[in-house]
C-alpha positions in Angstrom: 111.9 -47.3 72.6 110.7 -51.1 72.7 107.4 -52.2 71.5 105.5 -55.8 72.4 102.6 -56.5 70.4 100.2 -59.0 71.9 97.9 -60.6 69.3 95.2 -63.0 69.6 95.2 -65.3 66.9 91.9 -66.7 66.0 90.1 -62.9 66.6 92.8 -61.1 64.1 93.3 -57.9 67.1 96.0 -57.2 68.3 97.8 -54.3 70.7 101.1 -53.0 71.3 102.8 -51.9 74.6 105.6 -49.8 75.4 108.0 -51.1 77.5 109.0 -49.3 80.2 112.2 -49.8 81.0 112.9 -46.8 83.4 110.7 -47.9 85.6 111.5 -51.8 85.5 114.9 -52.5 83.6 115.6 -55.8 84.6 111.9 -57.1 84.2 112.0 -55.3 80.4 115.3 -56.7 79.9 114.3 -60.3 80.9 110.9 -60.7 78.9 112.1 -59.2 76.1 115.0 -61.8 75.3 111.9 -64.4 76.2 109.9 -63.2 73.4 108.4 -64.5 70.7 106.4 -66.8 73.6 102.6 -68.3 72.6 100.1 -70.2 74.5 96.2 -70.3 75.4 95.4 -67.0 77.2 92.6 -67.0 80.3 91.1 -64.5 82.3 91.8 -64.1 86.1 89.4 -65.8 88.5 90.4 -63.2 91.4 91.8 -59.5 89.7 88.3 -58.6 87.6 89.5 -57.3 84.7 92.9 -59.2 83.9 94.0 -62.0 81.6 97.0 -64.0 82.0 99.4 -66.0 79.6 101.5 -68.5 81.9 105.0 -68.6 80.2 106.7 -71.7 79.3 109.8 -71.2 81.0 109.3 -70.1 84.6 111.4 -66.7 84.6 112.7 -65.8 87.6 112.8 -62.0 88.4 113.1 -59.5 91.4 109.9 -57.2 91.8 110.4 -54.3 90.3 107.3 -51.4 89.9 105.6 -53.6 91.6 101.7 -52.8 92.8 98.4 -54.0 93.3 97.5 -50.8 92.3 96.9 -51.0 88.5 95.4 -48.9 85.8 93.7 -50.2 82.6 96.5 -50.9 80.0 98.7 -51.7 82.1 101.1 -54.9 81.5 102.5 -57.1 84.8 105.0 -59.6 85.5 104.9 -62.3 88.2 106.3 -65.6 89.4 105.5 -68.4 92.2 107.5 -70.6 93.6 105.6 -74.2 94.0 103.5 -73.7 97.6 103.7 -70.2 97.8 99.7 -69.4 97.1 96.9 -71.6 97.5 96.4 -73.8 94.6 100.2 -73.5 92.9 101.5 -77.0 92.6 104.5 -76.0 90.7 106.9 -72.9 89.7 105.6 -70.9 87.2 105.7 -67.2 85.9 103.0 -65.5 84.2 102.4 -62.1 82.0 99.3 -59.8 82.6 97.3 -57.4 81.3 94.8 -55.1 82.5 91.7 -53.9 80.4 89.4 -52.3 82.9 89.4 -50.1 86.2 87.9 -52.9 88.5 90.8 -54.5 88.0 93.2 -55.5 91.0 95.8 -58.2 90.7 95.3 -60.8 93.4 95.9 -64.2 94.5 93.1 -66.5 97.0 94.9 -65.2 99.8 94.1 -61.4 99.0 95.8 -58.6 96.9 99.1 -60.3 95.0 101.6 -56.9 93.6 103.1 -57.5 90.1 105.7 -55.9 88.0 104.4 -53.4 85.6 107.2 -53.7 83.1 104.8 -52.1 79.8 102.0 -50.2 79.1 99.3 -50.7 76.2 99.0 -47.5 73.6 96.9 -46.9 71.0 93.1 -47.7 70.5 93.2 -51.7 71.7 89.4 -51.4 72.4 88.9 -54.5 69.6 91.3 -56.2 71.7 90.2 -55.0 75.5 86.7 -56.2 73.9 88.0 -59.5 73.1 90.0 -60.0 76.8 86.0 -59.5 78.6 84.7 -62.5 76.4 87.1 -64.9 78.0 85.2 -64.6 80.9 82.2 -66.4 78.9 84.3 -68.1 75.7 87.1 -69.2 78.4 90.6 -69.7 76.9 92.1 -67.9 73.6 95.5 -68.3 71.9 97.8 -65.7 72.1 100.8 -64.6 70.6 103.6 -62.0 72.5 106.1 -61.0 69.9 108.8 -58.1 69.8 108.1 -55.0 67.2 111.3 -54.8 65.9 111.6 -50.7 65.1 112.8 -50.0 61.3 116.5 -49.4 61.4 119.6 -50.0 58.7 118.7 -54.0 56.6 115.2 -53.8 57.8 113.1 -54.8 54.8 109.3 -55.3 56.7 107.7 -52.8 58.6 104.2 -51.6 59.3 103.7 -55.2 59.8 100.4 -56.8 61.0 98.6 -60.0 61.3 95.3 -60.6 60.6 92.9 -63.4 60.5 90.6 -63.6 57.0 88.3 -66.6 58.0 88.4 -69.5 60.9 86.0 -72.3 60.4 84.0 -73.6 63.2 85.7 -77.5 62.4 87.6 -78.5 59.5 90.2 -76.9 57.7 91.2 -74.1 55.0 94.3 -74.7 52.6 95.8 -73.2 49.6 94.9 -69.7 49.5 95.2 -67.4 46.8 94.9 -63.5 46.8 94.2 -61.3 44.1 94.0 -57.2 44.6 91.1 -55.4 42.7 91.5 -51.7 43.2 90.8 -51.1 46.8 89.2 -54.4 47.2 91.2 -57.9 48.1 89.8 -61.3 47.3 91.0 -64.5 48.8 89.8 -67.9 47.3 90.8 -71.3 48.9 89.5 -74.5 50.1 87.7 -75.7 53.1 86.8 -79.2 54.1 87.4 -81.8 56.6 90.7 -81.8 58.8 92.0 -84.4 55.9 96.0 -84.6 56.6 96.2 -87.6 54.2 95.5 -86.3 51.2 92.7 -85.1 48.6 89.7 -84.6 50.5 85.8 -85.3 48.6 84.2 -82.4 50.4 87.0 -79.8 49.7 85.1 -76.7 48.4 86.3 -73.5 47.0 85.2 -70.5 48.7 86.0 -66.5 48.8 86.3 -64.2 51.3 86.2 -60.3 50.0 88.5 -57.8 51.8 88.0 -53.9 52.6 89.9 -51.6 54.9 93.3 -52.3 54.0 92.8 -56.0 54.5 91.3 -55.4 58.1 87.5 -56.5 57.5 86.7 -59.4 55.5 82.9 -60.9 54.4 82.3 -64.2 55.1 82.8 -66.5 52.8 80.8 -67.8 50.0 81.2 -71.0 47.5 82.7 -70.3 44.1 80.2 -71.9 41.7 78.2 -72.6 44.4 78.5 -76.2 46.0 78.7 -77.8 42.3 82.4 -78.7 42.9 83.5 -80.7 45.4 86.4 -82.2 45.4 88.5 -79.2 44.9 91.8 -79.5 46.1 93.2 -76.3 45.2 91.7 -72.7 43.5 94.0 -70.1 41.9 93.0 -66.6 40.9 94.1 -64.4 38.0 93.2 -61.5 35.9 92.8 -61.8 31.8 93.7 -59.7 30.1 89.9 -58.6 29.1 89.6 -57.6 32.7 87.7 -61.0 33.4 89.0 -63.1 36.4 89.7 -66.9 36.1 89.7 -68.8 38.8 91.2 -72.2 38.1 89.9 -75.4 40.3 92.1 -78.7 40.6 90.2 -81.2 41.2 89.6 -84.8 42.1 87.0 -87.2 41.6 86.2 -90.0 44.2 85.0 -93.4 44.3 84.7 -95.7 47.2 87.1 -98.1 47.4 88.5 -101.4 49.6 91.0 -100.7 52.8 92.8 -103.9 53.1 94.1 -104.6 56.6 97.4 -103.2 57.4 99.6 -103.0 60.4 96.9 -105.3 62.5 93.8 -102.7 61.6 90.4 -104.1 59.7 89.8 -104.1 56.2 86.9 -101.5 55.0 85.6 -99.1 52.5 87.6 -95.9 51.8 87.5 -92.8 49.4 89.6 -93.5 46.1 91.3 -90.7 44.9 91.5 -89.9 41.2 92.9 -86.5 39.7 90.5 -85.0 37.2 90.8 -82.4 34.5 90.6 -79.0 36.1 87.9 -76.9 36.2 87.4 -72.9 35.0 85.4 -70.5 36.6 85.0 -66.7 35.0 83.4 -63.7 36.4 82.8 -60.4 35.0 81.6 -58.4 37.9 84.8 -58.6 40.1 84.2 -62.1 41.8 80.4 -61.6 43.0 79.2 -64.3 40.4 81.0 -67.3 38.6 80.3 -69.4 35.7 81.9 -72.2 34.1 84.2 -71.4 30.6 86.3 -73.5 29.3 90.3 -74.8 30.0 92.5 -72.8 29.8 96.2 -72.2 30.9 96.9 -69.3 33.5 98.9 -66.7 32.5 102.8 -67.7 33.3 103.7 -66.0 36.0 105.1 -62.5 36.6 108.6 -61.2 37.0 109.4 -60.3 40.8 108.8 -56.6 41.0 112.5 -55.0 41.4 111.2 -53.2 44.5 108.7 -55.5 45.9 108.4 -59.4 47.2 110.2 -62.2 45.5 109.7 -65.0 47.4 107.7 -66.1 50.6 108.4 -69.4 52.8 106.6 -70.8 55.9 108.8 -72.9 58.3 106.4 -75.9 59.8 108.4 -76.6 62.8 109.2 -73.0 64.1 106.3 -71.7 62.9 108.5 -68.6 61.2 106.8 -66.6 58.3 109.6 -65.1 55.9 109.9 -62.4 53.4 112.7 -62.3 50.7 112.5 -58.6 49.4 114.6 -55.5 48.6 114.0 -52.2 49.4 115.6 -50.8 46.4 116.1 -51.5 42.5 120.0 -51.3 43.5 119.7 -53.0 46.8 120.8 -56.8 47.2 117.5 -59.2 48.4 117.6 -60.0 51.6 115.5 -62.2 54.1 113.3 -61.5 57.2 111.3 -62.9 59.2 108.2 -61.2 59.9 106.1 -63.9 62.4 108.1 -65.9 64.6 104.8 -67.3 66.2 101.4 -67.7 66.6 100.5 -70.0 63.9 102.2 -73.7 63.2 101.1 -76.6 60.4 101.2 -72.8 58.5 102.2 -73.1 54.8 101.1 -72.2 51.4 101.9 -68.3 51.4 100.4 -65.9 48.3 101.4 -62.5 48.2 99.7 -59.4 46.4 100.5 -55.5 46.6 98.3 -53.5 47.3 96.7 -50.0 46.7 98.4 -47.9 49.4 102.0 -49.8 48.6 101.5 -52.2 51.2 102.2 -56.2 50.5 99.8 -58.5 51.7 100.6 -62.3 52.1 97.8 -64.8 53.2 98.7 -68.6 53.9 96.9 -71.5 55.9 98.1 -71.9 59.5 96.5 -74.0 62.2 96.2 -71.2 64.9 96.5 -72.6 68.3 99.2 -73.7 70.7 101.5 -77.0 69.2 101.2 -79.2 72.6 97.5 -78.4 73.5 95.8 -81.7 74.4 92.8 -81.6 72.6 94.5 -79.4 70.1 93.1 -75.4 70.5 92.1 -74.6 67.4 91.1 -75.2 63.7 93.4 -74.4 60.5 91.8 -70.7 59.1 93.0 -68.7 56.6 96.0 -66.2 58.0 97.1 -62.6 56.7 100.3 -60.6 57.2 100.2 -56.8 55.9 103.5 -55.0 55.7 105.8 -52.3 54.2 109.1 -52.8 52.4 111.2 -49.9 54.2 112.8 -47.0 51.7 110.8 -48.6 48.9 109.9 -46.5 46.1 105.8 -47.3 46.6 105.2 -45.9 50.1 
Protein backbone atom coordinates (compact mmCIF):
# COMPACT_ATOMS: atom_id res chain seq x y z
CA UNK A 1 0.00 0.00 0.00
CA UNK A 2 1.23 3.60 -1.07
CA UNK A 3 0.77 6.56 1.04
CA UNK A 4 0.89 10.56 -0.22
CA UNK A 5 0.97 12.98 2.38
CA UNK A 6 -0.04 16.46 1.44
CA UNK A 7 1.16 19.16 3.83
CA UNK A 8 0.67 22.75 3.97
CA UNK A 9 3.66 24.42 4.98
CA UNK A 10 3.09 27.66 6.69
CA UNK A 11 -0.20 25.93 8.85
CA UNK A 12 2.05 22.86 10.09
CA UNK A 13 -1.22 20.15 9.03
CA UNK A 14 -0.93 17.84 6.99
CA UNK A 15 -3.02 14.53 5.61
CA UNK A 16 -2.26 11.35 4.09
CA UNK A 17 -4.06 9.47 1.24
CA UNK A 18 -4.09 6.04 0.08
CA UNK A 19 -3.45 5.51 -3.26
CA UNK A 20 -5.67 3.46 -5.06
CA UNK A 21 -4.17 1.77 -7.41
CA UNK A 22 -6.83 -0.89 -8.34
CA UNK A 23 -8.99 1.41 -9.32
CA UNK A 24 -6.54 3.86 -11.34
CA UNK A 25 -3.08 2.05 -11.94
CA UNK A 26 -1.64 4.13 -14.43
CA UNK A 27 -2.81 7.47 -12.90
CA UNK A 28 -1.06 6.02 -9.32
CA UNK A 29 1.75 4.85 -11.22
CA UNK A 30 2.33 8.29 -12.99
CA UNK A 31 1.97 10.72 -9.94
CA UNK A 32 3.79 8.77 -7.78
CA UNK A 33 7.19 8.77 -9.81
CA UNK A 34 6.19 12.82 -10.01
CA UNK A 35 6.40 13.20 -6.40
CA UNK A 36 7.99 15.12 -4.21
CA UNK A 37 6.08 18.26 -6.38
CA UNK A 38 5.42 21.84 -4.32
CA UNK A 39 3.76 24.90 -5.25
CA UNK A 40 1.02 27.65 -4.06
CA UNK A 41 -2.32 25.70 -3.51
CA UNK A 42 -5.89 27.66 -4.42
CA UNK A 43 -9.31 26.81 -4.04
CA UNK A 44 -11.70 26.06 -7.06
CA UNK A 45 -13.68 29.02 -8.35
CA UNK A 46 -16.40 26.46 -9.97
CA UNK A 47 -16.34 22.73 -7.73
CA UNK A 48 -17.35 24.24 -4.09
CA UNK A 49 -15.36 22.46 -1.96
CA UNK A 50 -11.99 21.62 -3.85
CA UNK A 51 -8.45 22.98 -3.99
CA UNK A 52 -6.07 22.47 -6.62
CA UNK A 53 -2.12 22.38 -6.95
CA UNK A 54 -1.26 22.90 -10.79
CA UNK A 55 1.88 20.60 -11.31
CA UNK A 56 4.96 21.84 -12.84
CA UNK A 57 5.27 19.36 -15.43
CA UNK A 58 2.05 19.00 -17.46
CA UNK A 59 1.49 14.99 -17.05
CA UNK A 60 -0.27 13.61 -19.55
CA UNK A 61 -2.65 10.66 -18.55
CA UNK A 62 -5.70 8.60 -19.83
CA UNK A 63 -8.91 9.04 -17.54
CA UNK A 64 -9.08 6.52 -15.44
CA UNK A 65 -12.02 6.35 -12.28
CA UNK A 66 -12.98 9.15 -13.61
CA UNK A 67 -16.30 11.11 -12.19
CA UNK A 68 -17.84 14.23 -11.47
CA UNK A 69 -19.28 12.49 -8.82
CA UNK A 70 -17.03 12.91 -5.77
CA UNK A 71 -17.10 12.32 -2.14
CA UNK A 72 -15.23 14.30 0.55
CA UNK A 73 -11.57 12.93 0.79
CA UNK A 74 -11.35 12.20 -2.22
CA UNK A 75 -8.08 12.98 -4.36
CA UNK A 76 -8.41 13.78 -8.52
CA UNK A 77 -6.23 13.96 -11.44
CA UNK A 78 -6.72 16.11 -14.51
CA UNK A 79 -5.07 17.66 -17.55
CA UNK A 80 -5.98 20.38 -20.44
CA UNK A 81 -4.73 20.73 -23.43
CA UNK A 82 -4.21 24.65 -24.32
CA UNK A 83 -8.01 25.69 -25.77
CA UNK A 84 -9.83 22.91 -24.52
CA UNK A 85 -11.98 25.01 -21.61
CA UNK A 86 -12.65 28.50 -21.40
CA UNK A 87 -9.95 30.44 -19.94
CA UNK A 88 -6.86 27.71 -20.47
CA UNK A 89 -4.15 29.41 -22.46
CA UNK A 90 -1.73 26.65 -22.13
CA UNK A 91 -1.32 22.77 -21.23
CA UNK A 92 -1.34 22.07 -17.80
CA UNK A 93 -2.27 19.18 -15.31
CA UNK A 94 -3.50 19.66 -11.94
CA UNK A 95 -4.06 17.45 -8.56
CA UNK A 96 -7.34 17.81 -6.45
CA UNK A 97 -8.81 17.34 -3.40
CA UNK A 98 -12.12 17.28 -1.99
CA UNK A 99 -12.99 18.39 1.65
CA UNK A 100 -16.76 18.73 1.59
CA UNK A 101 -20.04 17.22 0.15
CA UNK A 102 -21.03 20.25 -2.05
CA UNK A 103 -18.25 19.58 -3.89
CA UNK A 104 -18.48 18.81 -7.70
CA UNK A 105 -15.46 19.09 -10.01
CA UNK A 106 -16.21 21.47 -12.84
CA UNK A 107 -14.89 23.61 -15.45
CA UNK A 108 -16.98 27.16 -16.93
CA UNK A 109 -18.54 25.05 -19.36
CA UNK A 110 -20.37 22.73 -16.68
CA UNK A 111 -19.35 19.50 -14.84
CA UNK A 112 -15.42 18.51 -15.74
CA UNK A 113 -14.86 14.29 -14.53
CA UNK A 114 -11.39 13.68 -12.92
CA UNK A 115 -9.41 10.75 -12.00
CA UNK A 116 -9.72 9.69 -8.43
CA UNK A 117 -6.37 8.02 -8.18
CA UNK A 118 -6.29 8.35 -3.81
CA UNK A 119 -8.36 8.80 -1.06
CA UNK A 120 -7.66 10.87 2.31
CA UNK A 121 -7.70 8.66 5.81
CA UNK A 122 -7.34 9.57 9.00
CA UNK A 123 -8.75 12.66 10.98
CA UNK A 124 -7.51 15.63 8.36
CA UNK A 125 -10.25 17.93 9.82
CA UNK A 126 -7.07 20.49 10.85
CA UNK A 127 -6.29 20.24 7.26
CA UNK A 128 -10.01 20.15 5.57
CA UNK A 129 -10.28 23.39 8.04
CA UNK A 130 -7.33 24.93 6.51
CA UNK A 131 -8.49 24.06 2.47
CA UNK A 132 -12.11 26.28 3.47
CA UNK A 133 -9.90 29.44 4.48
CA UNK A 134 -8.42 29.68 1.04
CA UNK A 135 -11.53 30.71 -0.07
CA UNK A 136 -11.02 34.02 2.21
CA UNK A 137 -6.87 33.82 2.73
CA UNK A 138 -6.52 32.89 -1.17
CA UNK A 139 -3.38 30.87 -2.02
CA UNK A 140 -1.28 28.50 0.47
CA UNK A 141 1.95 26.56 -0.14
CA UNK A 142 1.78 23.12 -0.39
CA UNK A 143 3.92 20.29 -0.28
CA UNK A 144 2.88 16.51 -2.02
CA UNK A 145 5.47 13.98 -0.92
CA UNK A 146 5.53 10.06 -0.97
CA UNK A 147 5.35 8.20 2.65
CA UNK A 148 7.89 5.83 2.12
CA UNK A 149 6.57 2.54 4.32
CA UNK A 150 9.38 1.20 6.81
CA UNK A 151 11.12 -1.70 5.15
CA UNK A 152 14.92 -3.34 5.34
CA UNK A 153 17.78 0.20 5.58
CA UNK A 154 14.95 2.34 6.58
CA UNK A 155 16.31 4.53 9.51
CA UNK A 156 13.15 7.39 9.78
CA UNK A 157 9.70 6.62 10.24
CA UNK A 158 6.78 8.11 12.00
CA UNK A 159 7.91 11.12 10.32
CA UNK A 160 6.22 14.48 10.43
CA UNK A 161 6.60 18.09 9.71
CA UNK A 162 5.54 20.74 11.71
CA UNK A 163 5.69 24.44 11.78
CA UNK A 164 6.81 26.00 15.40
CA UNK A 165 6.37 29.79 14.55
CA UNK A 166 5.98 31.90 11.11
CA UNK A 167 6.39 35.66 11.50
CA UNK A 168 4.05 38.00 9.85
CA UNK A 169 7.52 39.79 7.95
CA UNK A 170 11.01 39.18 8.69
CA UNK A 171 12.87 36.22 9.39
CA UNK A 172 13.80 33.43 12.09
CA UNK A 173 17.37 31.80 12.12
CA UNK A 174 19.48 29.64 14.18
CA UNK A 175 17.24 27.59 16.20
CA UNK A 176 18.07 25.65 19.14
CA UNK A 177 15.93 22.90 20.96
CA UNK A 178 16.22 21.68 24.20
CA UNK A 179 13.79 18.76 25.75
CA UNK A 180 12.50 19.29 29.45
CA UNK A 181 10.56 16.23 30.46
CA UNK A 182 7.45 16.33 28.30
CA UNK A 183 7.96 19.88 27.44
CA UNK A 184 10.28 21.21 24.24
CA UNK A 185 11.71 24.69 24.12
CA UNK A 186 13.00 26.30 20.98
CA UNK A 187 15.04 29.60 21.17
CA UNK A 188 16.16 31.54 18.05
CA UNK A 189 16.28 34.78 16.49
CA UNK A 190 13.91 36.94 14.66
CA UNK A 191 14.55 40.16 12.79
CA UNK A 192 14.47 41.80 9.56
CA UNK A 193 14.79 39.63 6.19
CA UNK A 194 18.73 40.68 6.60
CA UNK A 195 20.57 38.17 3.96
CA UNK A 196 23.81 40.25 4.39
CA UNK A 197 24.84 39.69 7.49
CA UNK A 198 24.34 40.61 11.39
CA UNK A 199 21.23 42.23 11.72
CA UNK A 200 20.68 45.26 14.82
CA UNK A 201 17.11 44.23 15.51
CA UNK A 202 17.89 40.40 15.72
CA UNK A 203 16.12 39.33 18.98
CA UNK A 204 16.12 36.10 20.77
CA UNK A 205 12.85 34.61 21.45
CA UNK A 206 11.18 31.12 22.64
CA UNK A 207 8.58 29.15 21.64
CA UNK A 208 7.43 26.33 24.29
CA UNK A 209 6.16 22.97 22.90
CA UNK A 210 3.41 20.40 24.21
CA UNK A 211 1.86 17.45 22.57
CA UNK A 212 4.68 15.70 21.21
CA UNK A 213 5.91 18.86 19.51
CA UNK A 214 2.39 19.41 17.85
CA UNK A 215 1.18 22.75 19.69
CA UNK A 216 3.52 25.40 20.34
CA UNK A 217 2.96 29.01 22.51
CA UNK A 218 3.83 31.94 20.77
CA UNK A 219 6.75 33.31 21.26
CA UNK A 220 8.24 35.55 23.81
CA UNK A 221 11.70 37.64 24.12
CA UNK A 222 14.42 36.05 26.18
CA UNK A 223 15.42 38.80 28.55
CA UNK A 224 12.89 40.82 27.25
CA UNK A 225 13.82 43.33 24.39
CA UNK A 226 17.16 44.23 26.31
CA UNK A 227 19.27 42.47 23.57
CA UNK A 228 19.22 43.31 20.32
CA UNK A 229 21.59 42.54 18.13
CA UNK A 230 21.57 38.93 18.78
CA UNK A 231 22.76 36.91 16.15
CA UNK A 232 22.47 33.60 17.51
CA UNK A 233 20.97 31.89 21.08
CA UNK A 234 22.01 28.38 22.16
CA UNK A 235 20.37 26.36 24.95
CA UNK A 236 21.83 23.97 27.46
CA UNK A 237 21.29 22.39 30.77
CA UNK A 238 23.91 22.80 33.88
CA UNK A 239 24.47 20.58 35.59
CA UNK A 240 22.58 22.28 38.76
CA UNK A 241 19.50 21.80 36.68
CA UNK A 242 19.64 25.54 35.65
CA UNK A 243 19.40 26.39 31.82
CA UNK A 244 21.92 28.69 30.09
CA UNK A 245 21.10 30.20 27.18
CA UNK A 246 24.12 31.74 25.53
CA UNK A 247 23.47 34.98 23.13
CA UNK A 248 26.14 36.02 20.41
CA UNK A 249 26.01 39.17 19.86
CA UNK A 250 26.85 42.35 17.97
CA UNK A 251 26.99 45.81 18.58
CA UNK A 252 26.16 48.49 15.86
CA UNK A 253 27.16 51.86 14.84
CA UNK A 254 26.17 53.83 11.92
CA UNK A 255 28.61 54.06 9.48
CA UNK A 256 29.56 55.60 5.75
CA UNK A 257 28.47 53.48 2.36
CA UNK A 258 30.84 54.67 -0.17
CA UNK A 259 29.62 54.43 -3.71
CA UNK A 260 30.22 51.17 -5.42
CA UNK A 261 29.30 49.68 -8.66
CA UNK A 262 27.56 53.21 -9.82
CA UNK A 263 25.19 53.26 -6.45
CA UNK A 264 25.20 56.55 -3.94
CA UNK A 265 27.22 56.94 -1.05
CA UNK A 266 25.14 56.79 2.43
CA UNK A 267 24.87 55.86 6.03
CA UNK A 268 24.82 52.08 6.88
CA UNK A 269 24.85 49.82 10.09
CA UNK A 270 28.61 48.91 11.17
CA UNK A 271 28.90 45.72 12.46
CA UNK A 272 31.04 44.83 15.46
CA UNK A 273 31.07 41.36 17.28
CA UNK A 274 30.66 41.82 21.01
CA UNK A 275 31.36 39.62 24.07
CA UNK A 276 28.43 37.24 24.37
CA UNK A 277 25.87 37.38 26.61
CA UNK A 278 24.42 34.78 29.49
CA UNK A 279 21.01 34.28 30.26
CA UNK A 280 19.94 31.70 33.33
CA UNK A 281 16.64 30.49 34.43
CA UNK A 282 15.58 28.46 37.20
CA UNK A 283 12.02 27.70 36.51
CA UNK A 284 12.37 25.84 33.13
CA UNK A 285 12.71 28.90 30.67
CA UNK A 286 9.57 31.02 31.90
CA UNK A 287 11.95 33.84 33.34
CA UNK A 288 15.61 34.86 32.45
CA UNK A 289 18.22 36.77 34.04
CA UNK A 290 21.55 37.81 33.24
CA UNK A 291 24.80 35.61 34.98
CA UNK A 292 27.90 35.80 33.99
CA UNK A 293 30.25 34.19 30.90
CA UNK A 294 30.60 31.15 30.76
CA UNK A 295 31.62 28.31 28.30
CA UNK A 296 28.83 25.66 27.32
CA UNK A 297 29.28 22.43 28.18
CA UNK A 298 31.38 20.62 25.15
CA UNK A 299 29.22 18.76 23.40
CA UNK A 300 27.86 15.24 23.82
CA UNK A 301 28.85 11.94 22.23
CA UNK A 302 26.31 10.82 19.43
CA UNK A 303 23.98 8.47 21.14
CA UNK A 304 25.02 4.78 19.64
CA UNK A 305 21.29 4.32 18.75
CA UNK A 306 20.17 7.71 18.05
CA UNK A 307 21.13 10.92 15.53
CA UNK A 308 24.63 11.76 14.68
CA UNK A 309 24.49 14.31 12.34
CA UNK A 310 21.76 16.49 10.44
CA UNK A 311 22.37 18.48 7.05
CA UNK A 312 19.95 20.79 5.04
CA UNK A 313 20.71 20.95 1.26
CA UNK A 314 19.82 24.81 0.02
CA UNK A 315 19.31 24.04 -3.49
CA UNK A 316 17.05 20.87 -3.37
CA UNK A 317 15.59 21.74 -0.45
CA UNK A 318 16.40 17.98 1.11
CA UNK A 319 16.39 17.61 4.92
CA UNK A 320 18.77 14.54 5.98
CA UNK A 321 19.30 12.28 8.84
CA UNK A 322 22.57 10.34 9.48
CA UNK A 323 21.46 7.64 12.19
CA UNK A 324 21.63 3.90 13.04
CA UNK A 325 19.10 1.83 14.14
CA UNK A 326 21.27 -0.32 16.23
CA UNK A 327 24.48 -0.16 18.50
CA UNK A 328 25.85 -2.88 15.91
CA UNK A 329 24.33 -1.40 12.84
CA UNK A 330 26.62 0.77 10.41
CA UNK A 331 25.17 4.75 10.11
CA UNK A 332 23.47 5.32 7.31
CA UNK A 333 21.84 8.39 5.60
CA UNK A 334 18.18 9.41 4.71
CA UNK A 335 16.38 11.83 3.58
CA UNK A 336 13.40 12.58 5.40
CA UNK A 337 11.94 16.02 3.43
CA UNK A 338 12.54 16.25 -0.11
CA UNK A 339 10.39 19.59 -0.19
CA UNK A 340 8.39 22.10 1.05
CA UNK A 341 10.95 24.40 2.54
CA UNK A 342 14.17 26.02 0.63
CA UNK A 343 16.87 28.80 1.96
CA UNK A 344 16.35 25.93 4.98
CA UNK A 345 19.49 25.35 7.12
CA UNK A 346 20.68 25.40 10.58
CA UNK A 347 19.17 21.98 11.88
CA UNK A 348 19.24 21.10 15.95
CA UNK A 349 18.09 17.86 16.97
CA UNK A 350 16.87 16.67 20.54
CA UNK A 351 15.19 13.19 21.69
CA UNK A 352 12.46 13.23 23.14
CA UNK A 353 10.18 11.62 25.92
CA UNK A 354 8.31 8.96 23.95
CA UNK A 355 11.79 8.00 21.86
CA UNK A 356 11.02 10.14 19.15
CA UNK A 357 13.87 12.68 17.56
CA UNK A 358 12.85 15.98 16.94
CA UNK A 359 14.97 18.32 14.58
CA UNK A 360 13.92 22.08 14.07
CA UNK A 361 15.90 24.34 11.49
CA UNK A 362 15.00 27.71 9.64
CA UNK A 363 13.48 27.28 6.17
CA UNK A 364 11.79 29.96 4.08
CA UNK A 365 8.47 28.12 3.44
CA UNK A 366 7.06 29.10 0.13
CA UNK A 367 7.49 28.15 -3.48
CA UNK A 368 11.47 29.05 -5.00
CA UNK A 369 10.10 30.95 -8.28
CA UNK A 370 7.05 32.80 -6.70
CA UNK A 371 7.20 36.46 -7.95
CA UNK A 372 6.66 38.32 -5.09
CA UNK A 373 8.19 35.49 -3.16
CA UNK A 374 5.14 33.39 -1.02
CA UNK A 375 6.23 33.48 2.14
CA UNK A 376 8.52 34.50 5.17
CA UNK A 377 11.48 32.25 6.76
CA UNK A 378 9.67 30.60 10.24
CA UNK A 379 10.97 28.28 12.32
CA UNK A 380 10.47 24.35 10.88
CA UNK A 381 10.09 20.96 12.81
CA UNK A 382 10.51 17.35 11.70
CA UNK A 383 9.41 14.57 14.33
CA UNK A 384 10.48 11.03 13.53
CA UNK A 385 11.41 7.44 14.76
CA UNK A 386 14.66 5.55 14.15
CA UNK A 387 13.20 2.07 13.02
CA UNK A 388 14.28 -1.19 15.27
CA UNK A 389 15.87 1.29 17.68
CA UNK A 390 16.18 0.30 21.19
CA UNK A 391 13.96 3.51 22.51
CA UNK A 392 10.61 2.94 20.77
Amino acid sequence: MKIVRFTLIAEGVCAEARLLEDAAPATCAALWDALPVAGAAHHAVYSGSECVLILPEPLRVDPENATSDVCAGDVGFTWFAAGSSHGVDRDFAEVCWFYGADARPSMHEGPAPVSIWARIQGDARAFHSACRRMRREGVKALAIERVEAPGRGAIARDVEHIRVHRPRCGACSAPSVLVLGEQVLVAFVQGRDAEGGPDPLGLPLLCRGADGGRAWSAPEPMGGYQYPGTARVRLEVLPDGRLLARLDRYRFAPGFRAATGGGAPGREWVARQASPVALLSDDGGWTWRRGPVQALPPDARPDPCGVRAWRVGDEQASLWVAARAGAAHAWREECVRRVGVWRAGEPAVARMLDGRWICVYEGYDGPRDTDPPLGVRGVHATTFRIAGSSQE
